[in-house]
GUFI-662428 format. One record per residue: z, x, y of N, C-alpha, C in turn; residue in three letters. Coordinates in steps of 0.02 Angstrom, whole numbers, plus 32768, in hexadecimal, padded with zeros to 4 digits. Example, Ala and Ser with C-alpha at 12.3 -4.5 7.8 and 13.67 -1.06 7.14 Angstrom:
BEGIN
REC  n_Z  n_X  n_Y ca_Z ca_X ca_Y  c_Z  c_X  c_Y residuo
REC 8186 8294 7EE4 8186 8267 7F1F 8186 8294 7F5B     ala
REC 8162 8282 7F90 8165 82AC 7FCB 818A 8285 8002     ser
//
This chain:
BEGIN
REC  n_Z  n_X  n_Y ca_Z ca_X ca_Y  c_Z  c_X  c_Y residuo
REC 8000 802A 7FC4 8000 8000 8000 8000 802C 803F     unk
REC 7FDA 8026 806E 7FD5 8049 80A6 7FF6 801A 80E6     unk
REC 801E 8032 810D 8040 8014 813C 8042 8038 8187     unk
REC 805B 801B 81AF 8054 8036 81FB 8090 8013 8209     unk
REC 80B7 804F 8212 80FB 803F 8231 80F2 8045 8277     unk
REC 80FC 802A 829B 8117 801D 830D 8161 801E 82F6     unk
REC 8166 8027 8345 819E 802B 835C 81AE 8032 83A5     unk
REC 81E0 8003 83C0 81E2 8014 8413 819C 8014 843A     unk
REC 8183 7FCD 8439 8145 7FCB 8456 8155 7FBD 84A7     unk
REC 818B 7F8E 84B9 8197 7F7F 84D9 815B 7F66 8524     unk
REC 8155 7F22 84F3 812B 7EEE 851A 80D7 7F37 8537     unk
REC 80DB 7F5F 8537 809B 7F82 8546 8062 7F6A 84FA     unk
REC 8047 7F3B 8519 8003 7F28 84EB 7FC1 7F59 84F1     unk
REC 7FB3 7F76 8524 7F7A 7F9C 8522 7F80 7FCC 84E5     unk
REC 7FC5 7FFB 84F3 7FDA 8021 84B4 7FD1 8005 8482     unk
REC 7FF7 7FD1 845F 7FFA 7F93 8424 7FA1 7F99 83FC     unk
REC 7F88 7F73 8444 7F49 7F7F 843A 7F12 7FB2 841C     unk
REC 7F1E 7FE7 8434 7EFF 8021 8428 7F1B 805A 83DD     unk
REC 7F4C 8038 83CD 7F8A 805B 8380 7F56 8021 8359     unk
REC 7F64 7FD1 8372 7F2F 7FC7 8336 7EF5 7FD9 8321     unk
REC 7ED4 7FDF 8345 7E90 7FF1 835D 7E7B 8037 831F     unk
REC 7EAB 805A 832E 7EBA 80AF 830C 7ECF 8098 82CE     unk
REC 7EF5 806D 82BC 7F17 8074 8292 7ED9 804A 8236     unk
REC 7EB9 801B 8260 7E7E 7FF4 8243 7E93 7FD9 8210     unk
REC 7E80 7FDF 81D1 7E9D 7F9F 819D 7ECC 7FC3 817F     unk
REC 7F05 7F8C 815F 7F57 7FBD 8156 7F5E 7F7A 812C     unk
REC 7F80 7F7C 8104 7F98 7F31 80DD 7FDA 7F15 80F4     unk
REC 7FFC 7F26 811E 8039 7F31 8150 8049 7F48 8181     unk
REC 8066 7F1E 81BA 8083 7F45 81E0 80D7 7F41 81F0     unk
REC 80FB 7F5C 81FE 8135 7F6F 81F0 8155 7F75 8243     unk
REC 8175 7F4A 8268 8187 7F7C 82A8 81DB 7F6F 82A3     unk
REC 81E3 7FA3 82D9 8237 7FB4 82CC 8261 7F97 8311     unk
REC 8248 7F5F 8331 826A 7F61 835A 8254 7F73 83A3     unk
REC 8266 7F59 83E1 826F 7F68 840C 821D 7F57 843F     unk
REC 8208 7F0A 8421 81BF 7EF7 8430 81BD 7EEA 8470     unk
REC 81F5 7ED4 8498 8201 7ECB 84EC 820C 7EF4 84E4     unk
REC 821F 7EEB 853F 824F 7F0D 8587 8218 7F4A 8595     unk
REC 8237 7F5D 85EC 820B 7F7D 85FF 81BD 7F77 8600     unk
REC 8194 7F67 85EE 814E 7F58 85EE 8139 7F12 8606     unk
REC 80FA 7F08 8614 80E7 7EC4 864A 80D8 7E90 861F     unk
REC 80AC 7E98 85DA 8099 7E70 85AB 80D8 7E50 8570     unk
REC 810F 7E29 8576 8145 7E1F 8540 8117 7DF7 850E     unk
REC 80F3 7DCC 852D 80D9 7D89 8500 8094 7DA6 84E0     unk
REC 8079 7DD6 84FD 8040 7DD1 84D5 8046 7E0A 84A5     unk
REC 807C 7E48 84B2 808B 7E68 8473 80AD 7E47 843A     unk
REC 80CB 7DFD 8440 80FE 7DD3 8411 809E 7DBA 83EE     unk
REC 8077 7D96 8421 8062 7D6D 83FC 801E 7DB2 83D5     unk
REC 8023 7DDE 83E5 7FE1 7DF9 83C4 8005 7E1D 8392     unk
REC 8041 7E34 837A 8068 7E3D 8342 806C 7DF1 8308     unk
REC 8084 7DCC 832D 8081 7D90 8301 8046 7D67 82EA     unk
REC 800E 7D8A 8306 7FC3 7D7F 82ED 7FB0 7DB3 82B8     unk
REC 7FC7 7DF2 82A9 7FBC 7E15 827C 7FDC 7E0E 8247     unk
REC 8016 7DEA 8250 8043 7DE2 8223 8097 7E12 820C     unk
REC 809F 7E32 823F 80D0 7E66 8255 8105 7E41 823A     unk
REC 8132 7E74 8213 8179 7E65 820C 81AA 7E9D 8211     unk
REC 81D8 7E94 8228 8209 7EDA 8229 824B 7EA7 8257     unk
REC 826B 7ED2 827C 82BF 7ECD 8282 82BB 7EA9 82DC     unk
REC 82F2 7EA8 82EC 8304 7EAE 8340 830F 7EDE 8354     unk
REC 82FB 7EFC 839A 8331 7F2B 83B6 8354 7F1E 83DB     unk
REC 8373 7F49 840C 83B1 7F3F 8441 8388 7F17 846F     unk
REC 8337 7F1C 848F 831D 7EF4 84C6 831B 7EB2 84B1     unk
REC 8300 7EB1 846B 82F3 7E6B 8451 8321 7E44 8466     unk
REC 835C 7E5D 842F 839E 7E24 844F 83A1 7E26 8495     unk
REC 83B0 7E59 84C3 83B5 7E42 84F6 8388 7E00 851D     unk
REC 8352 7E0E 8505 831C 7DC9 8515 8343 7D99 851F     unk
REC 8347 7D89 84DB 8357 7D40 84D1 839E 7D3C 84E0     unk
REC 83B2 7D70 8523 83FA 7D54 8530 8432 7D78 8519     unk
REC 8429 7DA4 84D8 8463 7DBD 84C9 8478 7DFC 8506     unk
REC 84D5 7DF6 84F1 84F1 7E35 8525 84E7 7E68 8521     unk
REC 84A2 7E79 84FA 8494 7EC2 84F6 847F 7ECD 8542     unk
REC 8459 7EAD 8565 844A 7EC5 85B8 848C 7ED4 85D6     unk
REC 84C4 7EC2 85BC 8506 7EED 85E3 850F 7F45 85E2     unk
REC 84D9 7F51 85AF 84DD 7F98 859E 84A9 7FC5 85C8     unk
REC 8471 7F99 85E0 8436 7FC3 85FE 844A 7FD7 8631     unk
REC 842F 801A 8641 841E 8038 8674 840D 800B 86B8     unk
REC 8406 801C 86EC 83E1 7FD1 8723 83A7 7FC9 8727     unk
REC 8379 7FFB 8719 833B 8005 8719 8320 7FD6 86D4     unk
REC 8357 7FCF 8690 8341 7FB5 864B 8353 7F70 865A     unk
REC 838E 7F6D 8694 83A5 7F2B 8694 8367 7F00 86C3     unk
REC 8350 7F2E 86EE 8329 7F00 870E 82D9 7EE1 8711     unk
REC 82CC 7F0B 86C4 8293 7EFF 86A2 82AB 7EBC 866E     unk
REC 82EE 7EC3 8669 82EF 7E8E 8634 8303 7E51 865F     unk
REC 831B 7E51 8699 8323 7E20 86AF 82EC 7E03 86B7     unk
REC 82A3 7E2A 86C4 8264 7E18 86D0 824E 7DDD 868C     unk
REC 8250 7DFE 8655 8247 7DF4 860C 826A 7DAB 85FB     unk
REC 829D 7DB3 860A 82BE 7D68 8603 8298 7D28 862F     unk
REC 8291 7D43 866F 8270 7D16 867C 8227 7CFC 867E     unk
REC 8206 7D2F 865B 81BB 7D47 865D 81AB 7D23 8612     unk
REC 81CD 7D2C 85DE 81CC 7D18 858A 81B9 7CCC 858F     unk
REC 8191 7CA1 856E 817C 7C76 8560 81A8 7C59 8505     unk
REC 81B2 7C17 8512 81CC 7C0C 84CD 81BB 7C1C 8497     unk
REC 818C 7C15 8480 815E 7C42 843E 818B 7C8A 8434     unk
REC 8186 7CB8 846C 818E 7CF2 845C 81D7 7CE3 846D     unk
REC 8207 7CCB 8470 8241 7CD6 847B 8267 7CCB 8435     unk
REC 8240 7C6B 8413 824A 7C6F 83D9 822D 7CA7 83A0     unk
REC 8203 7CC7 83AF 81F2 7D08 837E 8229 7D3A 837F     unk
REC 823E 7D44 83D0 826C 7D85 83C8 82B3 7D69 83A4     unk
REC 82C1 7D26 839D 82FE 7D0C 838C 82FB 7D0E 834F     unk
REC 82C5 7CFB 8310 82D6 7D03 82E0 82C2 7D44 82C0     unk
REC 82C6 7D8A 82F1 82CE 7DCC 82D7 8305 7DD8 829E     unk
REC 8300 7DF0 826A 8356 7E0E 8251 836E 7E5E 826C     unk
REC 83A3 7E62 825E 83B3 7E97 827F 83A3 7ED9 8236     unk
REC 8391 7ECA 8208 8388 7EDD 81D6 834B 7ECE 8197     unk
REC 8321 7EEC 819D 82EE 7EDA 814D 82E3 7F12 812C     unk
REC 82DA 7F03 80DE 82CB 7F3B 80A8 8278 7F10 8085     unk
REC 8256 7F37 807E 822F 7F4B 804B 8234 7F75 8024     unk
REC 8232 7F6A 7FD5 8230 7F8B 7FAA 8276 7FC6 7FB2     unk
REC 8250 8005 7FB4 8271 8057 7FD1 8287 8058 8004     unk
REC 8275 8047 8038 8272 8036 8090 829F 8008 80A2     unk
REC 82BF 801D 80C4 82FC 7FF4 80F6 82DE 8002 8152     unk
REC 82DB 7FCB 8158 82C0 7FD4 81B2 82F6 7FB2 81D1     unk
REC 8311 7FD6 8220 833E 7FC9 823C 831E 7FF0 8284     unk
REC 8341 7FD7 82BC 830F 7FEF 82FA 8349 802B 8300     unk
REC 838D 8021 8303 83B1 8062 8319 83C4 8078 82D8     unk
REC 83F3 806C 82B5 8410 808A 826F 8424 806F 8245     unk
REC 842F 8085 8200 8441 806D 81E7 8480 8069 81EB     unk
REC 84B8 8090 8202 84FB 806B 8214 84E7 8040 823B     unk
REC 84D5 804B 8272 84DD 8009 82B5 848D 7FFC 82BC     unk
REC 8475 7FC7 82AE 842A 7FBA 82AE 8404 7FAE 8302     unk
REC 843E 7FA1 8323 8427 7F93 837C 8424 7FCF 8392     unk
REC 8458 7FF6 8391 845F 8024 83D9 846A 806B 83C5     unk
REC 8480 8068 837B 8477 80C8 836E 843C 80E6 8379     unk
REC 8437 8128 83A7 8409 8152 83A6 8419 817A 8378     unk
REC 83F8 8182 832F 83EE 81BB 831C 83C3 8200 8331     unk
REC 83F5 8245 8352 83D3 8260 8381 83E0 82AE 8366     unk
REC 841A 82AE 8340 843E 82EE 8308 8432 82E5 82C2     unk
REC 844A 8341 82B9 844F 8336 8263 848C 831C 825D     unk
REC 84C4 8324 8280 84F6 82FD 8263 84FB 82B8 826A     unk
REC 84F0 828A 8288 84D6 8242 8293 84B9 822B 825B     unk
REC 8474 825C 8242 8431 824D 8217 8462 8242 81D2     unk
REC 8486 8272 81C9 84B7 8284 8183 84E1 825C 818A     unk
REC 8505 822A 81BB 8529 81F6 8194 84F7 81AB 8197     unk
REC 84C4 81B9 81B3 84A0 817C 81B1 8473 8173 8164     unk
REC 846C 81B2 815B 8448 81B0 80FD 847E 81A9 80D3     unk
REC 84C7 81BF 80F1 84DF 8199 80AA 84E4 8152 80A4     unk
REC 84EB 8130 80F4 84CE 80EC 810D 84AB 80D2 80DB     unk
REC 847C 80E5 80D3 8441 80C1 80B9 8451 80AD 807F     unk
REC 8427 8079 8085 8425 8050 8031 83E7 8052 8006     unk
REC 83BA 806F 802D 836A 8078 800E 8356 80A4 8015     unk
REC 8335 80CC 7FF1 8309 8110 7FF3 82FE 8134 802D     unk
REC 82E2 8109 804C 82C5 8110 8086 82D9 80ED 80B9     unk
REC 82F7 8119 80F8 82FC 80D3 814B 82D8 80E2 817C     unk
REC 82A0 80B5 81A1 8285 80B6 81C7 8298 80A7 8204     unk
REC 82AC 80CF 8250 82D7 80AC 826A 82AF 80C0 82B6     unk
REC 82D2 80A9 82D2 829C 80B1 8332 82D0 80BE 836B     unk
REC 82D5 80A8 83A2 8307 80AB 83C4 830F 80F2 83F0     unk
REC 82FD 812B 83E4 830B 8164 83F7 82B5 8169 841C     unk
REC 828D 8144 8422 824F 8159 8427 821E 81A7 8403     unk
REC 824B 81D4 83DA 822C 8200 83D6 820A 81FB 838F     unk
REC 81DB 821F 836B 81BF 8232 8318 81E5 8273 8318     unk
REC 8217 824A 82D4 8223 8274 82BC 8255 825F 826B     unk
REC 825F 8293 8240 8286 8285 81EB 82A5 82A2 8202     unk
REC 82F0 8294 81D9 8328 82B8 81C3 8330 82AA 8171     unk
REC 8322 82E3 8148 831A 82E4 8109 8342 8304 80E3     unk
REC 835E 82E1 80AA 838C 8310 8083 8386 8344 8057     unk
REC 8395 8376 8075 8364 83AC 8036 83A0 83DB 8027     unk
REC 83AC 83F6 7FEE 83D0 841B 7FBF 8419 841E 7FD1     unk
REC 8428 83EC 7FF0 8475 83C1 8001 848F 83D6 8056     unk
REC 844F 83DE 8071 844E 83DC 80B9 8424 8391 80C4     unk
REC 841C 83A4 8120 83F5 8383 8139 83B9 8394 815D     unk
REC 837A 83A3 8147 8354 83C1 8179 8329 8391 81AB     unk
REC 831F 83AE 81F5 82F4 837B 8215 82C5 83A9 8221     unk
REC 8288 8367 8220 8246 8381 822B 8232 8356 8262     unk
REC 8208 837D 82AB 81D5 835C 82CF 8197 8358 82CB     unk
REC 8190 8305 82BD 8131 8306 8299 8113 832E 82F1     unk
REC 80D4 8331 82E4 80AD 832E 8314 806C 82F8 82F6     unk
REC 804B 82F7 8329 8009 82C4 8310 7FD8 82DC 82D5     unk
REC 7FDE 82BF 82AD 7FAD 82DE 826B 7FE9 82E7 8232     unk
REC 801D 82F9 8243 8059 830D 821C 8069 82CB 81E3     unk
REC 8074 82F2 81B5 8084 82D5 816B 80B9 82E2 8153     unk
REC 80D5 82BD 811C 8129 82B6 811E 810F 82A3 80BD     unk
REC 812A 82C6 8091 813E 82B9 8046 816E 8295 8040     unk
REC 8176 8254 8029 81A1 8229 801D 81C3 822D 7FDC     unk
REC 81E0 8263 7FD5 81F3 8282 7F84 8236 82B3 7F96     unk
REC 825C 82C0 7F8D 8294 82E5 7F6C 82E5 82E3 7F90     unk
REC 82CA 82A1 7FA3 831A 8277 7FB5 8318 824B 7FED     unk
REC 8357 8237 8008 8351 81F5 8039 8338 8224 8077     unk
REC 8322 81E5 80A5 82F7 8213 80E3 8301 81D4 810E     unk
REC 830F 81CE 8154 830E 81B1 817F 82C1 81C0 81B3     unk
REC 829F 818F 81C1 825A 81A4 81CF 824F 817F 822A     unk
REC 8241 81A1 8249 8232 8175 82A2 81E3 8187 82AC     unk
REC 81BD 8135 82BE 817C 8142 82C4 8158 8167 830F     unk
REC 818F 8165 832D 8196 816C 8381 818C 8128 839C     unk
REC 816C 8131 83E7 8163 80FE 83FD 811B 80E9 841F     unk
REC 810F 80A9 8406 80D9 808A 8429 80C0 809B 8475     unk
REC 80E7 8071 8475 8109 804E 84C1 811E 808E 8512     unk
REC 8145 80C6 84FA 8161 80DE 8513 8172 810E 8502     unk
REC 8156 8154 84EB 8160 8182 84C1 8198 81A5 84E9     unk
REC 81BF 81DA 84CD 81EC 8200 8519 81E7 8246 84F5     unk
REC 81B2 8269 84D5 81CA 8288 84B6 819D 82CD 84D5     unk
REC 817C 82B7 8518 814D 82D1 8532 80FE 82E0 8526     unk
REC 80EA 82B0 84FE 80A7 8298 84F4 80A4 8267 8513     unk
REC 806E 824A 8528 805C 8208 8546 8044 81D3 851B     unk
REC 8019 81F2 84E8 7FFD 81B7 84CA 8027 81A5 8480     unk
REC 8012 8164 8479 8034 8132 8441 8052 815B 83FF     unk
REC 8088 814A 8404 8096 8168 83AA 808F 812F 8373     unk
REC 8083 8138 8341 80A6 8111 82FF 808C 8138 82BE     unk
REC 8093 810F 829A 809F 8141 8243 8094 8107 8209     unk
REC 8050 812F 81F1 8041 8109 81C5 804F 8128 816C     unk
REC 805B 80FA 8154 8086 80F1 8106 8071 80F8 80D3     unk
REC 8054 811C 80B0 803A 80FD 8067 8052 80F6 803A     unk
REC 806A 80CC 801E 80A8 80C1 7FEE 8088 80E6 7FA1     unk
REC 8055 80D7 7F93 8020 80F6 7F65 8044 813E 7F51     unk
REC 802C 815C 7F8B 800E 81A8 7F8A 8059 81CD 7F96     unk
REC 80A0 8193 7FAD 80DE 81BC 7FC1 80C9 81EB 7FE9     unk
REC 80AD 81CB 801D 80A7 81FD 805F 80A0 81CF 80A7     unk
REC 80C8 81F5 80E8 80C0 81C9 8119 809D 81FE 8154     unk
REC 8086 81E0 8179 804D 821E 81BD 8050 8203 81F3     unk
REC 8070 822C 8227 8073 820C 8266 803C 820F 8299     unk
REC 8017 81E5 82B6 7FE2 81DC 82EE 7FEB 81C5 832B     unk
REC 7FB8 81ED 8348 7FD7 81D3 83AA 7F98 81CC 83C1     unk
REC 7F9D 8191 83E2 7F59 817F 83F9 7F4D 8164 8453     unk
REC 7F0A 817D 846D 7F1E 8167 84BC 7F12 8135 84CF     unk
REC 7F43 811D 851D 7F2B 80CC 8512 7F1B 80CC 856E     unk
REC 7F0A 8097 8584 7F03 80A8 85D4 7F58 80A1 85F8     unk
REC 7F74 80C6 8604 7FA9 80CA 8629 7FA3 80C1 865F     unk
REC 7F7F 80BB 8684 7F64 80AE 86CF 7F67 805A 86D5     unk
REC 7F4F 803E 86AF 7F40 8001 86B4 7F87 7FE4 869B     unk
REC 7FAF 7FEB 866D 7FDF 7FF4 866D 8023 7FEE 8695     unk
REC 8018 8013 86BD 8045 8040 8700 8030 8007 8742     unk
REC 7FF8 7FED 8741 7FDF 7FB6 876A 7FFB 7F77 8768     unk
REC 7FF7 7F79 8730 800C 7F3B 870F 8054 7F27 8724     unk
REC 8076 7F6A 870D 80C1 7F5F 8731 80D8 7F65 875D     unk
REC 80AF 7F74 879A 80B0 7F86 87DC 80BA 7F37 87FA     unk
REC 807D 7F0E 87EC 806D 7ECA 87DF 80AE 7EA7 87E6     unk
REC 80C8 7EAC 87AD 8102 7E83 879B 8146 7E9B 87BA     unk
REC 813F 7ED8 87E1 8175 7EEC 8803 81AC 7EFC 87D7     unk
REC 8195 7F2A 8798 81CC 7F45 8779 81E6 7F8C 878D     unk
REC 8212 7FA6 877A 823B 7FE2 878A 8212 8017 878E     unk
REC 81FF 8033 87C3 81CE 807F 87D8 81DA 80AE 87A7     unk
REC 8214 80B6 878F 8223 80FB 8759 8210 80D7 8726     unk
REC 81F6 809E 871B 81E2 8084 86D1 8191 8095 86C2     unk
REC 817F 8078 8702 813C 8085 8706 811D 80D0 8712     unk
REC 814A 810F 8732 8135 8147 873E 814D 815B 86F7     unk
REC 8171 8161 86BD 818B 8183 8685 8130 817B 8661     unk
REC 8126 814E 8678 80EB 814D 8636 80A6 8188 862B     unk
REC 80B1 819C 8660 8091 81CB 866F 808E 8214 865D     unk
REC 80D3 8224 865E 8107 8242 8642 8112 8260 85F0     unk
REC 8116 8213 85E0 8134 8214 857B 8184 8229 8577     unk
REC 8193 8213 85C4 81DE 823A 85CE 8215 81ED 85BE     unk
//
């Protein structure tokens, strides 16, 4: 089975757009969370996921959408994109983000947007974090988002080693539990600009991360438009 994991698209559809585009026929797609906030498009990244048939978890923006006190935690700049979002979301997409779980498994694969201890708001960002979050796990494999960056933390000969994909980069899904981040759609910070995600082959036990460009300009317009937060719209440029 070949799959395309997202993650942290955050309402940027041009990106969305352009990962599918790259990504072409997949028998799945998988996202981790975090499909609002910050970006101008909420409804049409909800409804062009739910036209492909997308399933995966909530993240911390999601809930906040629909109201939860996670916006007590944002930054002002996060808070004031989401205040946008709340009022910008159309019912369709509000009931989509509501019946997110904060948790799904396939098969090997456990998807969660932050961790598997805390599925909202852990950044896994260390090896020591990574090492109590794999004993966390309940499945082979956790696919998780939240940190915006690509990258494994893998268990190898009773350590933890981390690896940073780069684009083209391949990952052996073989010789113990592994926590896996596709990066981000939406909002990369990892100092690339263009789109991350990571596609799966369950087949072949192998996963490969790809980055693809999308118009950021139009983008950046877009949110100018809507009068969202200047450091939201200048980061994109960035990958910061």
């Amino acid at each position: 089975m070949r799959v395309a994991v997202l993650s942290d698209i955050h309402a940027n559809l041009a990106a969305l757009d352009a990962v599918i585009a790259s990504f072409g026929s997949v028998d799945a797609v998988w996202h981790l969370g975090d499909i609002v906030g910050y970006g101008p498009e909420p409804d049409g990244v909800v409804e062009r996921l739910a036209g492909i048939g997308a399933v995966g978890v909530r993240g911390n923006h999601d809930a906040a959408a629909v109201g939860g006190d996670e916006i007590e935690w944002f930054n002002p700049d996060a808070r004031a994109a989401m205040e946008w979002t709340r009022r910008r979301i159309a019912d369709p997409t509000r009931a989509w983000l509501t019946a997110l779980p904060t948790r799904h498994t396939d098969g090997q694969f456990g998807l969660v947007h932050g961790s598997p201890r805390e599925p909202l708001w852990e950044y896994i960002v260390s090896v020591p974090v990574a090492r109590a979050n794999l004993a966390a796990l309940t499945t082979e494999f956790g696919l998780y988002g939240h940190t915006h960056l690509p990258m494994v933390y893998a268990e190898r000969d009773g350590g933890v080693e981390q690896i940073e994909p780069a684009d083209g980069s391949s990952f052996t899904l073989a010789g113990g539990r592994s926590l896996i981040n596709p990066g981000s759609v939406g909002q990369p910070r990892d100092g690339i600009v263009t789109a991350s995600y990571l596609v799966l082959d369950t087949d072949a036990g192998q996963c490969t991360w790809r980055r693809t460009p999308y118009d950021i300009e139009a983008v950046q317009a877009a949110m100018r438009a809507d009068g969202l937060p200047v450091r939201l719209v200048d980061r994109l440029a960035y990958g910061l």
